[in-house]
C-alpha positions, -999 to +999 in steps of 0.1 A: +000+000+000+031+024+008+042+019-026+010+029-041+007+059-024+044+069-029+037+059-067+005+085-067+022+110-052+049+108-074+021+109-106+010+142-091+044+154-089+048+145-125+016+156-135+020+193-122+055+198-139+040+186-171+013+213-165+034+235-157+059+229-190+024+232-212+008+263-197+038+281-201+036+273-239+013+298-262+008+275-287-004+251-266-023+271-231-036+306-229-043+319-206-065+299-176-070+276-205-067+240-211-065+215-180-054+187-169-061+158-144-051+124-123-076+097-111-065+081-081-084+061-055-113+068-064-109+105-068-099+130-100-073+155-091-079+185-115-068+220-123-093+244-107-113+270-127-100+301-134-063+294-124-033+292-147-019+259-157+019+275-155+015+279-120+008+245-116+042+236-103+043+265-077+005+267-065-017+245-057-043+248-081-055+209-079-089+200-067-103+164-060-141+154-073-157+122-061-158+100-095-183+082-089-215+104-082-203+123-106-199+100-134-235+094-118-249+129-124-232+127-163-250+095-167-283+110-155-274+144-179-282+162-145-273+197-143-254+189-112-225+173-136-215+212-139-215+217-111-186+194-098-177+214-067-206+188-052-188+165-053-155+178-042-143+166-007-140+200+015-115+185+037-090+177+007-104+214-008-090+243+022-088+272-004-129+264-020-117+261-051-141+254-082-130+219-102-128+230-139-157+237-158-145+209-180-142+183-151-169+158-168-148+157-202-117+141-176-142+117-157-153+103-191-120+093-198-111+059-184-072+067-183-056+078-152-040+109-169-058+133-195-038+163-204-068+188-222-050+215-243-060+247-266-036+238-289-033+262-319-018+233-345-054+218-337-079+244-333-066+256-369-079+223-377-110+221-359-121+250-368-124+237-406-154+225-422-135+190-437-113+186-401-123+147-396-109+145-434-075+164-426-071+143-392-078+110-405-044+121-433-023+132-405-036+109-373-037+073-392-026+049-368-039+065-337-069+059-316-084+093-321-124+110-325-133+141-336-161+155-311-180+186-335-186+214-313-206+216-283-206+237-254-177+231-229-193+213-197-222+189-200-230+191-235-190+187-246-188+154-222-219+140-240-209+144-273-176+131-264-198+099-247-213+093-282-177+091-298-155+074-273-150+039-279-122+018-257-092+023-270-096+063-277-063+085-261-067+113-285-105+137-291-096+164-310-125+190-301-143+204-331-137+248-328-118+237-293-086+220-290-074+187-281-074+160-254-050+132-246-052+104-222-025+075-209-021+057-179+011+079-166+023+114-172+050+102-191+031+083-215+004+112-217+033+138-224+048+118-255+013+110-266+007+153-268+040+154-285+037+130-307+000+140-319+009+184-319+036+176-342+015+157-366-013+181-367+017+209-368+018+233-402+042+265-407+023+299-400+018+324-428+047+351-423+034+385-414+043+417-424+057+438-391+032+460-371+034+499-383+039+508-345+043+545-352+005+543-367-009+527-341+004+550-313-013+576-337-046+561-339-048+553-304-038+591-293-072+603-272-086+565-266-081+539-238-063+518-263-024+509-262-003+485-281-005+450-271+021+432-247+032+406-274+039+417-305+030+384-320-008+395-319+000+420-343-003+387-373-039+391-366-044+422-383-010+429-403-017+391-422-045+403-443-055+363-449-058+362-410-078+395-405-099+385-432-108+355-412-108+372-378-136+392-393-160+366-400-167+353-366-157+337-336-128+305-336-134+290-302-151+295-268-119+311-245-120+342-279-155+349-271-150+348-232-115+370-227-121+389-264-160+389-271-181+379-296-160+380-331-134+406-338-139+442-346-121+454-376-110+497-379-127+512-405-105+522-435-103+561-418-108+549-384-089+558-351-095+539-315-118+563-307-139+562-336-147+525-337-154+526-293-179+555-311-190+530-335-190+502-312-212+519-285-235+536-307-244+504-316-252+493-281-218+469-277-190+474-254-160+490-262-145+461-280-111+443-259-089+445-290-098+465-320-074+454-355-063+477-375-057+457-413-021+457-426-010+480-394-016+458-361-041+454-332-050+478-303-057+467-270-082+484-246-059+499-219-077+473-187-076+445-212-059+420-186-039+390-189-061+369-201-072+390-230-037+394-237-034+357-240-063+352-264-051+382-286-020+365-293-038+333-297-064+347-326-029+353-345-015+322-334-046+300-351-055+323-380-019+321-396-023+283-398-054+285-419-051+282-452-069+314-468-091+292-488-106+268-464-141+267-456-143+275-417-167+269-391-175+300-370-195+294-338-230+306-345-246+337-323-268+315-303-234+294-295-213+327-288-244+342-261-243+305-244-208+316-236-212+347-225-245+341-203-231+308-188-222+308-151-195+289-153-179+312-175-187+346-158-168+325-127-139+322-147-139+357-158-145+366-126-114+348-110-097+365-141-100+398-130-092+391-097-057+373-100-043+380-135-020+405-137-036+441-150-016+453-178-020+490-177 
């Protein structure tokens, strides 16, 4: 038995440095996005809502759910499944942390570890109309399922119940990401390796931002240039602002970024589009892009936003111009912005990411 629980506690250990490795990675975490977990006597050990997975290895951001009841309440498709803090054990839980909102996509999974990232190789992917056709060229040979897009919580670990058969280790998450799954960290870590650099393609090269421009259009706004100049693809790729422009990619965009992108009018400043914008009835948009110059970001826009800006770059350069893409519809992109769950997450957000001011 000593052995055991030396061996689980060694997983852990494991597990939180591989978290650690892959949230500090853009092109694979952004953010408080992506998760991973460990089952363990009867318990899943998961990254808690809200909280970064790069911290993983120097805060305790694990929480433990009781399995069973709530295998139970995905069974029964009872709201309760997303609500997994139920079932979380307050004794093992001091600092009342939330289990991610994602917690019944882990359970599902009969592997001890599953390692659930917002990789940018596979949402560029996922995103596309023919995805299963791409994966099944570059993922031959693996036990893999393509889940189409649902809502992250419930609905997600349903559709995933209708695809998983026994052998599956690898979903790929229509307009999401990507999920792996192995008995130890080790095993998960080469499997996420292994499957990011087949789904991996070069992004389109970008023209530089015009940073003399944009401090010019943002002179009498709340907008300043963004923290890494990567985001700047979005807008100075023409290919990828012409995508940005037609919708949302993926749920965390719509969450830390809003609905869709808002594109500068041809003899637009900041403050003319926020004029746009709110005369419309909208918010004053997060990030506003500017086409062939660069993006602006509103001056609170926090880390998190930061995070997704990059990440709308990040995806958009490794679509091909060409492909038919899948935008999440309005219905999908209000289900996201009126869901508890979510407004939690924001809501931790604010609170413990970094203000970039």
């Amino acid at each position: 038995m000593a052995s055991n629980i030396d061996h689980d506690a060694a997983e852990l250990e494991a597990l939180r440095a591989l978290s650690a490795s892959v949230g500090a990675d853009p092109l694979l975490v952004q953010g408080a996005g992506g998760n991973t977990s460990l089952k363990e006597a009867g318990l899943l050990w998961i990254k808690a809502s809200g909280t970064w997975l790069m911290n993983a290895a120097t805060t305790d951001i694990m929480v433990p759910v009781e399995l069973a009841p709530l295998l139970d309440a995905v069974a029964r498709k009872s709201p309760a499944a997303e609500k997994a803090d139920q079932f979380t054990p307050a004794d093992l839980n001091p600092h009342r942390l939330r289990p991610s909102i994602e917690t019944t996509v882990h359970a599902l999974l009969p592997q001890k570890i599953v390692v659930h990232v917002h990789c940018v190789e596979t949402i560029a992917i996922a995103v596309q109309a023919n995805a299963e056709a791409l994966l099944e060229e570059r993922l031959r040979g693996l036990d893999w399922a393509f889940v189409p897009y649902r809502r992250p919580g419930l609905p997600l670990a349903q559709g995933i119940a209708e695809r998983l058969q026994p052998r599956t280790n690898v979903l790929v998450l229509g307009n999401h990401g990507l999920v792996v799954a192995a008995d130890t960290v080790a095993e998960a870590s080469l499997l996420l390796r292994r499957v990011t650099g087949l789904l991996a393609r070069p992004p389109r090269a970008a023209p530089p931002p015009d940073v003399d421009a944009l401090i010019r259009l943002a002179m009498g706004s709340g907008y300043r240039l963004p923290v890494a100049v990567e985001a700047h693809a979005a807008a100075t790729d023409l290919a990828s602002c012409r995508i940005a422009a037609s919708g949302s990619l993926y749920p965390d965009h719509v969450i830390f970024l809003g609905a869709g992108s808002v594109i500068a009018g041809p003899n637009e400043n900041a403050a003319a589009v926020v004029a746009r914008t709110t005369g419309a009835g909208q918010p004053a948009p997060a990030s506003i892009l500017f086409p062939g110059k660069g993006i602006l970001m509103r001056r609170d826009a926090n880390a998190g936003a930061e995070a997704m800006a990059r990440c709308l770059a990040d995806v958009a350069a490794r679509i091909d111009p060409a492909a038919r893409v899948n935008y999440l519809s309005l219905e999908q992109n209000a289900e996201l912005l009126n869901w508890d769950a979510e407004k939690y997450r924001q809501e931790l957000n604010r609170r413990s990411a970094a203000t970039l001011q």
